[in-house]
C-alpha positions in Angstrom: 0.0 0.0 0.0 1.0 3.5 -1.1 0.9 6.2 1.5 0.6 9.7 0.6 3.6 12.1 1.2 3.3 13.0 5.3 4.9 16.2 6.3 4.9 14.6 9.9 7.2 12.6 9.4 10.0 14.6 8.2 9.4 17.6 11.2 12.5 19.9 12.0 13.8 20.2 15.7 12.4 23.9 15.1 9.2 22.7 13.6 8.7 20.3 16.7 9.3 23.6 19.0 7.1 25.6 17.4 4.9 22.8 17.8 5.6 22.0 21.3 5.5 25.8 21.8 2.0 26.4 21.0 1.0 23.2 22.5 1.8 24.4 26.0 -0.7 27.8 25.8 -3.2 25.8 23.5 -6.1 26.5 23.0 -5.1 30.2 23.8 -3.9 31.9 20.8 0.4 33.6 21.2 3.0 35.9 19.6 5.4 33.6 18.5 9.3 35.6 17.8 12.4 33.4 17.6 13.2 34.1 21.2 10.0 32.6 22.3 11.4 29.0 21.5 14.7 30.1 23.4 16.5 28.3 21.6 19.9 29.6 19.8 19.0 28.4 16.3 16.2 30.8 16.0 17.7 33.8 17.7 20.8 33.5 15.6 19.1 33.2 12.3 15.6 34.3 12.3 14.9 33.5 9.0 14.9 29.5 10.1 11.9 30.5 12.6 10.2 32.4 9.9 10.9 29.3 7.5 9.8 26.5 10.0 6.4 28.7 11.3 5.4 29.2 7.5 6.2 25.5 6.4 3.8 24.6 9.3 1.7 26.7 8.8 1.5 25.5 4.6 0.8 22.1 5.8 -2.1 22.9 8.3 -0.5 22.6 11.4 -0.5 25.9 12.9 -2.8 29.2 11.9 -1.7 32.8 12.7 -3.6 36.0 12.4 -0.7 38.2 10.6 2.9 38.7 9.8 5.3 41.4 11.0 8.6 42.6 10.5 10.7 45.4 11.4 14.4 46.2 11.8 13.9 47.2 15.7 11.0 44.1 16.5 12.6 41.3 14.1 9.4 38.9 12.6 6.4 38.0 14.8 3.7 36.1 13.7 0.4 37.7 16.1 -2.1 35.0 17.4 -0.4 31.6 16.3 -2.4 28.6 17.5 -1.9 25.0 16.6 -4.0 23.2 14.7 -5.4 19.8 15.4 -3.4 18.3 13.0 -0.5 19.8 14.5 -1.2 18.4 17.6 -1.7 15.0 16.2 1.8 15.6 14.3 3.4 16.6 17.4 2.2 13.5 19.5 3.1 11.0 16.7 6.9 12.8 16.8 7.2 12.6 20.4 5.2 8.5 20.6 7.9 7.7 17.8 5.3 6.5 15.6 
């Protein structure tokens, strides 16, 4: 049997922060920046947070209300929540399924 292509199952250790991120405040909406993950990758090069929030986002697994940018605020995406199929990606990830 043939499966379709599953973004799941190829997540990024950003993605699954992101994820895991949003999981934690769910089902309250957040500003997500790359310091929010506090992780180094993401401070250091903001453009892989903008990258891995916009790839989930493209797959369904996380929905924000808008996109900023600004040379003093860096990007934020305002009132990121994750999706249910984000949630079910995340929990596959961390079962190991």
């Amino acid at each position: 049997m043939t499966r379709a292509y599953s973004p799941e199952a190829n997540l990024s250790a950003t993605e699954r922060s992101v994820l895991g991120s949003l999981n934690k405040v769910w089902p309250s909406a957040t500003i997500m920046t790359p310091t929010s993950l506090g992780t180094n990758d993401t401070v250091d090069n903001p453009l892989l947070f903008v990258d891995a929030v916009q790839t989930l986002s493209d797959n369904g697994m996380l929905l924000y209300e808008a996109f900023l940018t600004g040379q003093a605020s860096g990007p934020r995406f305002l009132d990121t929540m994750i999706t249910a199929r984000g949630k079910a990606a995340l929990n596959a990830v961390e079962s190991g399924a």
